[in-house]
N, C-alpha and C positions, 0 to 999 in steps of 0.2 A: 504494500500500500504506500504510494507516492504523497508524504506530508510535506507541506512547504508552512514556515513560521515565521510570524511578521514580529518579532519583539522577542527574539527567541536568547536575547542576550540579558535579560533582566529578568527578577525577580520569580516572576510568575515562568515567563518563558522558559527558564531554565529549569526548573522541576518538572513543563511538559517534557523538554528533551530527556532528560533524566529516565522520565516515565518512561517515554518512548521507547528509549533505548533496552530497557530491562522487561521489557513487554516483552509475554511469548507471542505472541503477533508479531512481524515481521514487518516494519518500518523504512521505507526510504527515506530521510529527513535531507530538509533544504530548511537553513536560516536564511530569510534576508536581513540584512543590516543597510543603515546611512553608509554612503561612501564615507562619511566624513569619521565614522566608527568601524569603518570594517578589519582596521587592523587593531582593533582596541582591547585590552589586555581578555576580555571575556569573550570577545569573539576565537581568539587564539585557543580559550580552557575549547570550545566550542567544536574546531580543527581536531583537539585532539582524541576528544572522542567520537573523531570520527565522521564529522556534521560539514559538508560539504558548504560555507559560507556564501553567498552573493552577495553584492549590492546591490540595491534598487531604488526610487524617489515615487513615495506614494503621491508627489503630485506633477511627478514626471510625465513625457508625454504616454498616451494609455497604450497605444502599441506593444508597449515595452514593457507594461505591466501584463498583458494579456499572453504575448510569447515566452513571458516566465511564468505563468501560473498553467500554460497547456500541460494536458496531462497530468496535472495533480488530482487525487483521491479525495480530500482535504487541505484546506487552507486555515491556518490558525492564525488568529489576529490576537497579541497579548503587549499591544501598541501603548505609549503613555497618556495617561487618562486624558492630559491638555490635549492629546492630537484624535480626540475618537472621533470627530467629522471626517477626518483626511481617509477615514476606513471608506467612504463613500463611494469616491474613482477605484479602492479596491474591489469593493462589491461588486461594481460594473463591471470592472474586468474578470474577473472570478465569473459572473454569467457569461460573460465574450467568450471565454476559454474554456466552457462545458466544463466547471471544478466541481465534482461529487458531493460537496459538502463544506460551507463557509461557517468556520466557527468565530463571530464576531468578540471580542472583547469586551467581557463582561465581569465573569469572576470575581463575585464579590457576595454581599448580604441577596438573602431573598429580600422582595419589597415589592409595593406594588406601582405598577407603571409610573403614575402621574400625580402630581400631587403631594409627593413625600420627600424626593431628594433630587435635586437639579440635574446629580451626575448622572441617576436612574434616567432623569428623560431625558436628558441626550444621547445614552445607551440606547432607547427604545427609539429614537429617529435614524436611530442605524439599522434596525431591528424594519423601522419599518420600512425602508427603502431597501431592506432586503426581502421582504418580502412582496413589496408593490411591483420586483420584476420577476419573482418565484422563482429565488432561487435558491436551493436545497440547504438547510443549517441546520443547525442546533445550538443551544445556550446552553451556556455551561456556570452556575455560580455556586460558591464556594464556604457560603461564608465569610465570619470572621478571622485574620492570621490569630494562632498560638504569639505570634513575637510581638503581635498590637495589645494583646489583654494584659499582664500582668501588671501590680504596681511596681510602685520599687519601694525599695525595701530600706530603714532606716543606714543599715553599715555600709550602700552605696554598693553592697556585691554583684551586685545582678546588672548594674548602671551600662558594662559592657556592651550588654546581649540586649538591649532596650532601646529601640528607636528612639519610641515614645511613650516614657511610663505614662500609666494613667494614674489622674490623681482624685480622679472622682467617682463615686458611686453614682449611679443616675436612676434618677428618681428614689427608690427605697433600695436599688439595688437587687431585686428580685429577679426581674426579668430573663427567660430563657434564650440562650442565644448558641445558636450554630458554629461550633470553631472549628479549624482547619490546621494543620501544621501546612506552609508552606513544599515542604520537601514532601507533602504527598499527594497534593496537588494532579501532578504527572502522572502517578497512578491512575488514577479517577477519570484520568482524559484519555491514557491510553486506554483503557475498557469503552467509554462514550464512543468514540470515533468509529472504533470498530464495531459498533452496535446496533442493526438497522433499526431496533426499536425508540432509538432515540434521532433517529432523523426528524428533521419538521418539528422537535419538540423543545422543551426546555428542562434541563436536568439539575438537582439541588442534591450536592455532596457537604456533607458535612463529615468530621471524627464524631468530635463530643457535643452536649449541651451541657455548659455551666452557666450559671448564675453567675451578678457579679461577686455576691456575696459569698458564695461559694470559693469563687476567684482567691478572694481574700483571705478567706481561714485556710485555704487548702497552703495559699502564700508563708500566713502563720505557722501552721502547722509545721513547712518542713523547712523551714530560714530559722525557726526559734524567738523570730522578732514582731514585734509589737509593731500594727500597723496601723497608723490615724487614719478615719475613715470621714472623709467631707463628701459631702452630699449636692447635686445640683437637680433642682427640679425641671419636668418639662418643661413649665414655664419660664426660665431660666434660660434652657437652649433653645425657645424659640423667640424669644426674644434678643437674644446674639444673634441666630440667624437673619430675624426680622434688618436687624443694624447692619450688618456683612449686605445684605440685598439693597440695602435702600430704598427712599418712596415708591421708586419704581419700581420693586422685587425684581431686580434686574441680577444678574450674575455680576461679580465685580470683574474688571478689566485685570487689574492687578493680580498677576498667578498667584503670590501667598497668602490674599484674602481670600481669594479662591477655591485653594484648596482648605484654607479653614473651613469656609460654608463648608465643603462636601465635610468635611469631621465633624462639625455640630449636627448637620443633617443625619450621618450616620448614626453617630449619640442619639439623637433623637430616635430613629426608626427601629434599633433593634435595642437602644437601652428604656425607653421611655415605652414605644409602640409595640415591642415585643413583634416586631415584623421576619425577625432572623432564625425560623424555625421550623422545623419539617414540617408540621402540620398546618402552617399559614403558606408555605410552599405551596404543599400540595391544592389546597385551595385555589392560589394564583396560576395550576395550570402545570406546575414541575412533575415529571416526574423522579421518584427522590432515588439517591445511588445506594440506600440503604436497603431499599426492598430490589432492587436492580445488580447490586453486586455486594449481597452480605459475605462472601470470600475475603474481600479487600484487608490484608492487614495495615494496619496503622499505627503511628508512633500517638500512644495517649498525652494527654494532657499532662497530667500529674509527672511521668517520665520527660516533655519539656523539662517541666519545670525545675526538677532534680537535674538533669544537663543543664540549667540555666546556672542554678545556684553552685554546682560544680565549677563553672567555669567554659564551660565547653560545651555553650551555645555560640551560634552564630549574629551577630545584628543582621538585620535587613538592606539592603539600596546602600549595603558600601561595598 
């Protein structure tokens, strides 16, 4: 099966190749990268196992996207969130070139289309411009990262492995939420791709469900350390989001107010809304990777976490 990967050098992208690769399915992989990235230190790990790299410019002329995407199986888009419209000229070309299967960039919380988080409907104006010329997908979301939930922990141990500790409970803290380890990610997509039951459809993988609360003492638990627990309500993050929009609920120009909105909006929908959860998936339309591939083994939560506190967790986007 002939996969080509548009963002196969980051974060996400790299756990599909991973997957890929160790899938008993049988995988062709093609990365594209930016010329201006293509010899860059992860595209090279990329080389070496094996991954045939190109360049290519999603706003290039479309010829050039469409004689590189002939004859592929699948087309993965795992692109960065500021550029999900540039998917657009891909999607066209991916129908120009008869590709079996366009897996748009999404990967992320279940939620519902409209109405809850800006980056979701921009997600869905991909979604629907792939479907307004029928052509063959599947979505793929994931979830919350293991390496986005944890707090941090008073003696600064874990500060390493931490993007971005979190430092609030939201709303009472209860709320169920869908988490993911990164690194298995790739799993979950090499089973999807190959699966015609999930063509035309939308698919919701998760590991575990924790609470924040839970988060917290399971933190307690095996650090030893006393963790302060502050609280923000929803009305609290929707009125930060309300200020990041402005009069006009406009998205901000500026990328790092930007990507704040998409955080409070996130906060909001799966801390406050309880939107990040197999059974509000499955409502929205998913069908879920737990009743679809109960084989899949998984690195748990709890074992993160004890690699975190160890030392020998990873951070993320470095």
């Amino acid at each position: 099966m002939k996969v080509i990967i548009f963002g196969a050098s980051g974060e996400t992208g790299r756990s599909i190749v991973k997957g890929l690769l160790e899938s008993a399915t049988q995988f062709d992989i093609t990365a594209v990268s930016r010329k201006t990235s293509l010899n860059s230190k992860n595209n090279d790990e990329l080389r070496k196992l094996g991954v045939q790299v190109v360049a290519a410019d999603l706003k290039g002329p479309a010829d050039d996207l469409v004689g590189l995407l002939k004859g592929a199986d699948v087309v993965i888009s795992s692109v960065n969130a500021i550029v999900l419209l540039d998917q657009i000229p891909l999607v066209d070309a991916a129908k120009k070139a008869g590709v079996g299967r366009f897996i748009p960039c999404t990967f992320a919380t279940a939620c519902p289309p409209m109405g809850v988080m800006k980056l979701r409907e921009t997600k869905e104006k991909v979604l629907n411009h792939i479907k307004k010329i029928y052509l063959p997908y599947t979505i793929i979301d994931v979830g919350w990262w293991y390496e986005i939930s944890p707090p941090r922990v008073p003696s600064g141990r874990i500060d390493y492995g931490l993007m971005m500790a979190v430092t609030h409970l939201f709303g009472d803290g209860s709320a169920p939420s869908g988490l993911t380890y990164t690194k298995d990610i790739g799993k979950y997509v090499a089973r999807i791709i190959a699966d015609p039951r999930t063509l035309n459809n939308m698919v919701y993988v998760h590991n575990e469900l924790w609470t924040q609360r839970q988060i917290f003492d399971k933190v307690e638990e095996l650090s030893g350390e006393k963790l302060e627990r502050n609280y923000l309500s929803g009305e609290e993050l929707q009125a930060q989001a309300a200020k990041l929009l402005g009069p006009d609920q406009v998205e901000p120009a500026d990328t790092m107010l930007l990507m704040r909105l998409w955080g409070v909006e996130y906060q909001y929908s799966w801390g406050i809304r309880g939107d990040n959860t197999p059974e509000n998936a499955k409502y929205l339309g998913y069908l879920l990777g737990k009743e679809l591939y109960p084989d899949v083994e998984f690195t748990s939560f709890e074992s993160y976490l004890k690699e975190l506190l160890e030392g020998k967790a990873r951070k993320v986007y470095v």
